[in-house]
BATOR-21811 format. One line per field, with one value per residue (C-alpha): residue in three letters; residue number from 0; y, x, z. Coordinates in steps of 0.05 Angstrom, whole numbers, plus 5000, padded with zeros to 4 digits. Layout:
resn: (ALA / ...)
resi: (NUM / ...)
yy: (Y / ...)
xx: (X / ...)
zz: (Z / ...)
REM end
This chain:
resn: (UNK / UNK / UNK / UNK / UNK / UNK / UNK / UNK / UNK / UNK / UNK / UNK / UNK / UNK / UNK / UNK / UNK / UNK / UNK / UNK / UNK / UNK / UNK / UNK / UNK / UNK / UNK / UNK / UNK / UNK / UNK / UNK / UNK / UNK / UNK / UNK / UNK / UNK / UNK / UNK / UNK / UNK / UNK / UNK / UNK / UNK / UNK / UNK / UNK / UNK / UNK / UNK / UNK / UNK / UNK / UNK / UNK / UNK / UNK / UNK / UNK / UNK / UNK / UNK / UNK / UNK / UNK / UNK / UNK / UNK / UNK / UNK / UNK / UNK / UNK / UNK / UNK / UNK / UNK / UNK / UNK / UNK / UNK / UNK / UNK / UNK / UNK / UNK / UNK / UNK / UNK / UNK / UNK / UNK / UNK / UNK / UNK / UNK / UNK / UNK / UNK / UNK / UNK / UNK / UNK / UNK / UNK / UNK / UNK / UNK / UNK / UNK / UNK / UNK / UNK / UNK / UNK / UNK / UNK / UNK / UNK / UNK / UNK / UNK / UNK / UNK / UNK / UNK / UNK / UNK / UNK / UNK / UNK / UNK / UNK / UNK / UNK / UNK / UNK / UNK / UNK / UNK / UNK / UNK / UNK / UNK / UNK / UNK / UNK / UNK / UNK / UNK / UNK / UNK / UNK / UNK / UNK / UNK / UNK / UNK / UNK / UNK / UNK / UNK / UNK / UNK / UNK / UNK / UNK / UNK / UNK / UNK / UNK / UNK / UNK / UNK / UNK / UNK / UNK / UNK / UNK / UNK / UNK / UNK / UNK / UNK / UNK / UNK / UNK / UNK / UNK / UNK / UNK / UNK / UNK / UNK / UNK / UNK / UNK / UNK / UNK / UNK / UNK / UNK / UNK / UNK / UNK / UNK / UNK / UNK / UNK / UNK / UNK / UNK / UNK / UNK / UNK / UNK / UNK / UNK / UNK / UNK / UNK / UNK / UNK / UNK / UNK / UNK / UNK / UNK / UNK / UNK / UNK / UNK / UNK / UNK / UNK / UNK / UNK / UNK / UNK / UNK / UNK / UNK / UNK / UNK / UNK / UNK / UNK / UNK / UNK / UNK / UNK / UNK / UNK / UNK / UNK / UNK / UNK / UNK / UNK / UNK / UNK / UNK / UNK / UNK / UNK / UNK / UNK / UNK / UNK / UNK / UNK / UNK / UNK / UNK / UNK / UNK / UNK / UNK / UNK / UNK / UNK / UNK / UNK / UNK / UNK / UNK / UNK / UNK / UNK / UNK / UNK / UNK / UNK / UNK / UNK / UNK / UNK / UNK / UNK / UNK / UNK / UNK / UNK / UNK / UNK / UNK / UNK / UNK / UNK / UNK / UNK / UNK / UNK / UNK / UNK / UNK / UNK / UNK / UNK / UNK / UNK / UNK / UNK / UNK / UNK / UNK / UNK / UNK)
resi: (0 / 1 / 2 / 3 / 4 / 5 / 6 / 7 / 8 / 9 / 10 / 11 / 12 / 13 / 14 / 15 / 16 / 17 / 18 / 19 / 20 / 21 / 22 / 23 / 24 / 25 / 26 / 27 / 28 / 29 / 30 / 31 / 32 / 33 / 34 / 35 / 36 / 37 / 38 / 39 / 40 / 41 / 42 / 43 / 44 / 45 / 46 / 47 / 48 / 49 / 50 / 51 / 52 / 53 / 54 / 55 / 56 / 57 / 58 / 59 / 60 / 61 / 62 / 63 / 64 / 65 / 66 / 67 / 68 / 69 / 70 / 71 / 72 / 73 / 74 / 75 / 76 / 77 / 78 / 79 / 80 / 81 / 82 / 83 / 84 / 85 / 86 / 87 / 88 / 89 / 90 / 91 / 92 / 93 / 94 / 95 / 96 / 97 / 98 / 99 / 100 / 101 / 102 / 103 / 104 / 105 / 106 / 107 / 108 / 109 / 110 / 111 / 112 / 113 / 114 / 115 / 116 / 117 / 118 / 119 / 120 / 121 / 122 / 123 / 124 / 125 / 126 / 127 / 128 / 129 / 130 / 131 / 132 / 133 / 134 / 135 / 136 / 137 / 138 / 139 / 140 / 141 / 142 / 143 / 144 / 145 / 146 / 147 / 148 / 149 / 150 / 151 / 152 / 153 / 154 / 155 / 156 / 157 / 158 / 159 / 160 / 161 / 162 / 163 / 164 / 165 / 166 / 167 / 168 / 169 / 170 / 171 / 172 / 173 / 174 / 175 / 176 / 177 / 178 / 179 / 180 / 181 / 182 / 183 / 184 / 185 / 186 / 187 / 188 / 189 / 190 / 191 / 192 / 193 / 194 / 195 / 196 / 197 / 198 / 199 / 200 / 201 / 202 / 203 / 204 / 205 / 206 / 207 / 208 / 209 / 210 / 211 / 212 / 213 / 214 / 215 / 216 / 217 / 218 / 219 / 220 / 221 / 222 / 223 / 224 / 225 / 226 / 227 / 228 / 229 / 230 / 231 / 232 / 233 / 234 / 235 / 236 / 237 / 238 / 239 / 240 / 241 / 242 / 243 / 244 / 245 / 246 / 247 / 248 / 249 / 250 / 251 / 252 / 253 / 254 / 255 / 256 / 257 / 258 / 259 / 260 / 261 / 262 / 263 / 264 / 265 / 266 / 267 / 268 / 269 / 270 / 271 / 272 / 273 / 274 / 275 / 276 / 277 / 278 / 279 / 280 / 281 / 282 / 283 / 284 / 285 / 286 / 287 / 288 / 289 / 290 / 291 / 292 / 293 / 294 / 295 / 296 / 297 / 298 / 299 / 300 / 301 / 302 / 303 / 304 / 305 / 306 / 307 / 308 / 309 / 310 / 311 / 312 / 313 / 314 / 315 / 316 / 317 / 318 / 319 / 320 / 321 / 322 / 323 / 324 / 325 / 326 / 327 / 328 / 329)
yy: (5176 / 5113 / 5060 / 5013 / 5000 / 4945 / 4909 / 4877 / 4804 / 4753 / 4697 / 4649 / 4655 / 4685 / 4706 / 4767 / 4792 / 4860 / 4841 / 4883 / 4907 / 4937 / 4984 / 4999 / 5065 / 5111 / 5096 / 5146 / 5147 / 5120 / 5157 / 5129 / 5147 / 5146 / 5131 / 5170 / 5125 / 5076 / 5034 / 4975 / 4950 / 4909 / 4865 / 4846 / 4847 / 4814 / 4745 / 4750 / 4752 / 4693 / 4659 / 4654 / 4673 / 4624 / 4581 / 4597 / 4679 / 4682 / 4720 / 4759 / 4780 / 4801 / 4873 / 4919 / 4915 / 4854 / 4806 / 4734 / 4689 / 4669 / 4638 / 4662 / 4686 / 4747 / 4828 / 4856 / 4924 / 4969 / 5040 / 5078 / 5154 / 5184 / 5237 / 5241 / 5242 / 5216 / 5225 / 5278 / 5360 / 5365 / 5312 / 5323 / 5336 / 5326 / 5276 / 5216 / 5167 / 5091 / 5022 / 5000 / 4947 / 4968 / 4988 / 5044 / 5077 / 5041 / 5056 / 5057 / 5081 / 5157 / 5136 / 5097 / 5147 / 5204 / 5269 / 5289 / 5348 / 5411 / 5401 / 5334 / 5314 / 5253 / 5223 / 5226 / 5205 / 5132 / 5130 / 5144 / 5065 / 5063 / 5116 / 5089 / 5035 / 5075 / 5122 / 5056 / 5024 / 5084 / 5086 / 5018 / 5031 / 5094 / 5131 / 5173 / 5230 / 5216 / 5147 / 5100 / 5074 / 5021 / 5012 / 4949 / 4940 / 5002 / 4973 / 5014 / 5010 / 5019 / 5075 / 5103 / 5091 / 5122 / 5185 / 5193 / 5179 / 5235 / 5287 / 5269 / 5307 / 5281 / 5215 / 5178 / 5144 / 5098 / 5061 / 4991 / 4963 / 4898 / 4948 / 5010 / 5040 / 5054 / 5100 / 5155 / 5143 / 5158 / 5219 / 5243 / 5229 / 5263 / 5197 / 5154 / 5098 / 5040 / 4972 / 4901 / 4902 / 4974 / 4995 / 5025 / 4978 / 4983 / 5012 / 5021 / 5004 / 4966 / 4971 / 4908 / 4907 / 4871 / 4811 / 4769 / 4718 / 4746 / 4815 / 4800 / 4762 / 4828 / 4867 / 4825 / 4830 / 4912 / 4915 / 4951 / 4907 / 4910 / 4935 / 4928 / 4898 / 4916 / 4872 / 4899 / 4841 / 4793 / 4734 / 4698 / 4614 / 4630 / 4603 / 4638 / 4615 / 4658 / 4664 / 4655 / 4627 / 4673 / 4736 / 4735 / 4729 / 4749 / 4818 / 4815 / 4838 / 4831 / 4821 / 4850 / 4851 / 4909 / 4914 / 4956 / 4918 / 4948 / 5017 / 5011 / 4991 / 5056 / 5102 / 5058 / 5094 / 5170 / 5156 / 5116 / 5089 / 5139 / 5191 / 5152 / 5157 / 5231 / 5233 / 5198 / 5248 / 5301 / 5282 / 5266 / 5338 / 5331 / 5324 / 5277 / 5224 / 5226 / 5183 / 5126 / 5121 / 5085 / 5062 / 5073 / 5035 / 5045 / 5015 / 4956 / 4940 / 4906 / 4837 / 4846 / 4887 / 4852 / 4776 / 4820 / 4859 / 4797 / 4763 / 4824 / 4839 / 4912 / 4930 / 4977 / 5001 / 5031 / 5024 / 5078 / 5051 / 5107 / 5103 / 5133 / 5100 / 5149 / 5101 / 5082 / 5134 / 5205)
xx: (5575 / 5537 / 5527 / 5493 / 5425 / 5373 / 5313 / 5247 / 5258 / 5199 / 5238 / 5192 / 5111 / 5080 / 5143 / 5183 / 5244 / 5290 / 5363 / 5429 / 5460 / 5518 / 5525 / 5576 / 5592 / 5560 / 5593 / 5606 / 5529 / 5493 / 5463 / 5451 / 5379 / 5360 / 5286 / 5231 / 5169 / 5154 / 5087 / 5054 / 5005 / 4969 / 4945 / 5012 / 5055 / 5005 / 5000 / 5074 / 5066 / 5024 / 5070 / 5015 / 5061 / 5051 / 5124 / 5101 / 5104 / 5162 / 5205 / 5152 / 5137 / 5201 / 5209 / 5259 / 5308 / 5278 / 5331 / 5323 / 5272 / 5192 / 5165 / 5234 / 5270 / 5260 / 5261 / 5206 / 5166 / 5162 / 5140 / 5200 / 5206 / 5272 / 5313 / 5388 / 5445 / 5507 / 5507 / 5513 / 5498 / 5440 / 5405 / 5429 / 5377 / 5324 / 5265 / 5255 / 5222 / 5250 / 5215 / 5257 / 5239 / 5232 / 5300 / 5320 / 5384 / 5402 / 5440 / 5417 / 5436 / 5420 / 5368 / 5327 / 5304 / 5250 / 5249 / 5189 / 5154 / 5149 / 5083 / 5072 / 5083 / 5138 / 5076 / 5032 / 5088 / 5092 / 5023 / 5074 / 5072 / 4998 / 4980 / 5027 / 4986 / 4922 / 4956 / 4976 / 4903 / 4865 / 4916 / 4894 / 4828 / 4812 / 4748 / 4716 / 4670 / 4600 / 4625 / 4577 / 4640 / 4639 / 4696 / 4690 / 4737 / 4750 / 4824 / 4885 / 4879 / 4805 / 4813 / 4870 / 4835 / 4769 / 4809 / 4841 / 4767 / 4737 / 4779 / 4740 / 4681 / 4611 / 4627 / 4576 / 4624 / 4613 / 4660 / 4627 / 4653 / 4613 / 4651 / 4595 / 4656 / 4680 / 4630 / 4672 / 4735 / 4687 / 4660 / 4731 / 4752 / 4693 / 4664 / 4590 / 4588 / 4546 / 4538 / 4549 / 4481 / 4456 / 4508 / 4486 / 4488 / 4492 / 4568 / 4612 / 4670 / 4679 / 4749 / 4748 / 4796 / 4771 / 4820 / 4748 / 4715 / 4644 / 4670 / 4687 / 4624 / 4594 / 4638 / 4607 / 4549 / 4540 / 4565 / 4522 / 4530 / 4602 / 4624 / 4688 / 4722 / 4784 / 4815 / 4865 / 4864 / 4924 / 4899 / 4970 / 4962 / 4881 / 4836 / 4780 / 4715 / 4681 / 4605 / 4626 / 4562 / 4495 / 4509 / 4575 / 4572 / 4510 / 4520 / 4598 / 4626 / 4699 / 4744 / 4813 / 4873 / 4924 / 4984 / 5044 / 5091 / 5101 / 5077 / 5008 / 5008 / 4973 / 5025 / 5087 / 5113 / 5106 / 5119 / 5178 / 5173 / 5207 / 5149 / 5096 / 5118 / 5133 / 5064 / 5036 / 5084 / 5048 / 4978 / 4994 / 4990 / 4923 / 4914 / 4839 / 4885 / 4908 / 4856 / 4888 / 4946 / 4894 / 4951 / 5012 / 5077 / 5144 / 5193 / 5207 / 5140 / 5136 / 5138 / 5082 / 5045 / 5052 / 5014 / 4958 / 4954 / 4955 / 4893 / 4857 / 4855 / 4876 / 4836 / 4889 / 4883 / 4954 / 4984 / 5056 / 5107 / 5156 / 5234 / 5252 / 5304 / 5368 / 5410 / 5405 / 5368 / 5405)
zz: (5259 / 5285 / 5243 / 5279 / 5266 / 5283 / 5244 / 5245 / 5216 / 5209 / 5236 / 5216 / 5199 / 5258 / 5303 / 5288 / 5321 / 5323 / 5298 / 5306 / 5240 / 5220 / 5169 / 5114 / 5075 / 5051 / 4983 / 4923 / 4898 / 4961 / 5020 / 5096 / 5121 / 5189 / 5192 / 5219 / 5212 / 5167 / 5143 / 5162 / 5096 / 5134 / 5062 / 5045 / 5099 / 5141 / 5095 / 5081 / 5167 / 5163 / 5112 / 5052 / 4993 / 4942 / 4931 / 4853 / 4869 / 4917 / 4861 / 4837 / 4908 / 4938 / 4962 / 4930 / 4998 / 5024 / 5058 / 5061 / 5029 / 5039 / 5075 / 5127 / 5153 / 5116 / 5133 / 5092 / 5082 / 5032 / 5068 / 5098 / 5105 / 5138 / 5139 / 5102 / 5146 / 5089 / 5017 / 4966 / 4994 / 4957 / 4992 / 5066 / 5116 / 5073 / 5086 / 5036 / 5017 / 5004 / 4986 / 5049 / 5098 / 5175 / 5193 / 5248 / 5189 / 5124 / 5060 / 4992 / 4933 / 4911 / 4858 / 4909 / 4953 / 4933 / 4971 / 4997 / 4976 / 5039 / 5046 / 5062 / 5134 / 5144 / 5181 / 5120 / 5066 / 5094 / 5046 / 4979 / 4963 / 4969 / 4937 / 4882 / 4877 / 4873 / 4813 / 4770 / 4777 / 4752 / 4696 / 4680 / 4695 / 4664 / 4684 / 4653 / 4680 / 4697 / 4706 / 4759 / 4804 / 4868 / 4911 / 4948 / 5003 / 5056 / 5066 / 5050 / 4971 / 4973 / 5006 / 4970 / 4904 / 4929 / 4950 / 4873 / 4850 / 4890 / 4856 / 4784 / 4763 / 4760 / 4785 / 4820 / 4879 / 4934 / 4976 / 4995 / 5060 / 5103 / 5173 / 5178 / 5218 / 5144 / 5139 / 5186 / 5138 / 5071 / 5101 / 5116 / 5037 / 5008 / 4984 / 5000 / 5031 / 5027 / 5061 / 5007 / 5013 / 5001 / 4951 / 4883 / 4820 / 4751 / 4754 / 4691 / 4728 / 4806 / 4835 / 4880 / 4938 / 5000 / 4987 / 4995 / 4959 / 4975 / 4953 / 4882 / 4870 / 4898 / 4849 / 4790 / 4815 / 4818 / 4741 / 4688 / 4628 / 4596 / 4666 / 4689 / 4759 / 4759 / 4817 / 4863 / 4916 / 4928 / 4953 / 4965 / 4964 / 4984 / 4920 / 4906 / 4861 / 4817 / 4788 / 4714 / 4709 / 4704 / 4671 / 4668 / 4581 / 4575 / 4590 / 4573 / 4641 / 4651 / 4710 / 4694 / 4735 / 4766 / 4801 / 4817 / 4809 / 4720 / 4704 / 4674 / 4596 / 4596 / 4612 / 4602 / 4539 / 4569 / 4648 / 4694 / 4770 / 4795 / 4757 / 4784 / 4852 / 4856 / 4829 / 4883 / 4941 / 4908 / 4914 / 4992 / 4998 / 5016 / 5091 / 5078 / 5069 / 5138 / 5157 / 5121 / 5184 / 5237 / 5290 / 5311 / 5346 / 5368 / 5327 / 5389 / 5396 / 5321 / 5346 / 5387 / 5343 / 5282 / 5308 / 5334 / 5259 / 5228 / 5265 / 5261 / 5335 / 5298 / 5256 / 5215 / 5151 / 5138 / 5214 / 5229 / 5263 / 5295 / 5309 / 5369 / 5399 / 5400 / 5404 / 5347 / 5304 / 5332)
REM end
């Protein structure tokens, strides 16, 4: 069996580069995945790209397999789906998914990667971590029907929250995005859409996820009184100001916080990581969420691709990246 390999490393921020590797074992307990596509989040990976983590949230910030250290070099990424070639019977040959960086094979142990259900496509399943996300932030949010709900921010999360959002009844939905070419991506999910400007106010609850300044005052700003934002947006070493000012007491609004990173207080006590994520495999059964995956590269072109994700140049929301080369991945 080969056991070469090669990965994407940002050598330093703004320049990446494709590195040999040699790999070791299988061990007793460990399995070695050859990928089949992984994920680009273009949020985080982008300012980790840029080198924006914050020196104060380089721990908290480090990827379950990442290598190396912010601001780099470092090999980074969190959205890997492959197939089994090593490891115990019961997992050979079958397609999983790992919190792995971009990597053409790789071992892990057993307990890290989750098989994919049969009827959700390798190509879709790259979504697992996002949808992940989405899963723990309407535990923490917890709506309830007939709720009056905002999305702000069409970006991966947004999207992957307003998709989860959709599925309750009697909600009145809209996903708020400043690019009308969100619009298409809404229609696909089964939810409105609605410019900053135009969108609906007096919302129970605003799930704010546009990473922007102006979109958080926004989210404030389309609260019924004793509304909730619950913000999903990392904003990395970026400081942002908020309109505490006005009506912000008056009417007893509250911006509350949510991330992946710990299962939801919620749901702590009754559910693990490894339920949360087979949770969110399952709901990718759903082929709306397809339109999530907006681009796609070959595994060689990431150093290319990734400067020209980064400035915006492509406009991704989640963008695939494919391994092809059978060299190293056959």
């Amino acid at each position: 069996m080969n056991r070469s390999a090669r990965a994407f490393w940002l050598r330093s921020p703004g320049h990446g580069e494709i590195r040999d590797v040699t790999l070791s074992g299988p061990a007793e307990g460990e399995v070695l995945v050859r990928s089949v596509c992984s994920g680009v989040s273009r949020g985080t990976e982008t300012l980790v790209f840029r080198g924006g983590v914050p020196a104060g949230q380089r721990t908290v910030m480090r990827a379950p397999f990442q290598e190396g250290d912010f601001p780099g070099p470092v090999k980074y990424g969190y959205l890997n789906v492959g197939v089994v070639e090593e490891g115990p019977a019961a997992l050979l040959g079958r397609t999983v998914f790992c919190l792995y960086p971009h990597q053409t094979r790789y071992v892990v142990p057993v307990s890290a990667v989750t098989p994919v259900p049969d009827g959700v496509p390798a190509e879709r399943a790259i979504l697992a971590g996002t949808v992940e996300t989405a899963v723990n932030a309407l535990w923490d949010a917890a709506p309830l029907i007939g709720d009056r709900i905002a999305v702000v921010g069409g970006g991966m999360i947004g999207c992957s929250v307003a998709a989860l959002l959709a599925r309750f009844p009697g909600v009145r939905l809209q996903l708020v995005d400043a690019d009308p070419a969100r619009a298409n991506t809404a229609k696909v999910l089964g939810v409105g859409f609605a410019s900053p400007e135009d969108a609906l106010g007096d919302c129970d609850l605003v799930v704010h996820a546009s990473t922007t300044e102006q979109g958080l005052t926004r989210s404030l700003e389309l609260l019924a009184a004793e509304g909730i934002v619950l913000e999903l947006s990392w904003y990395g070493d970026r400081r942002v100001r908020l309109p505490l000012g006005e009506n912000f007491h008056s009417r007893r609004l509250t911006v509350r916080s949510s991330q992946v990173g710990t299962v939801s207080p919620a749901r702590r006590s009754s559910r693990t990581y490894a339920d949360r994520l087979a949770l969110a495999l399952d709901l990718l059964a759903d082929p709306a969420l397809d339109a999530l995956v907006t681009g796609e590269n070959a595994f060689e072109e990431l150093p290319d691709m990734m400067p020209r994700l980064a400035s915006g140049e492509i406009p991704a929301l989640c963008h695939r990246v494919r391994y092809t080369d059978p060299g190293h991945t056959a």
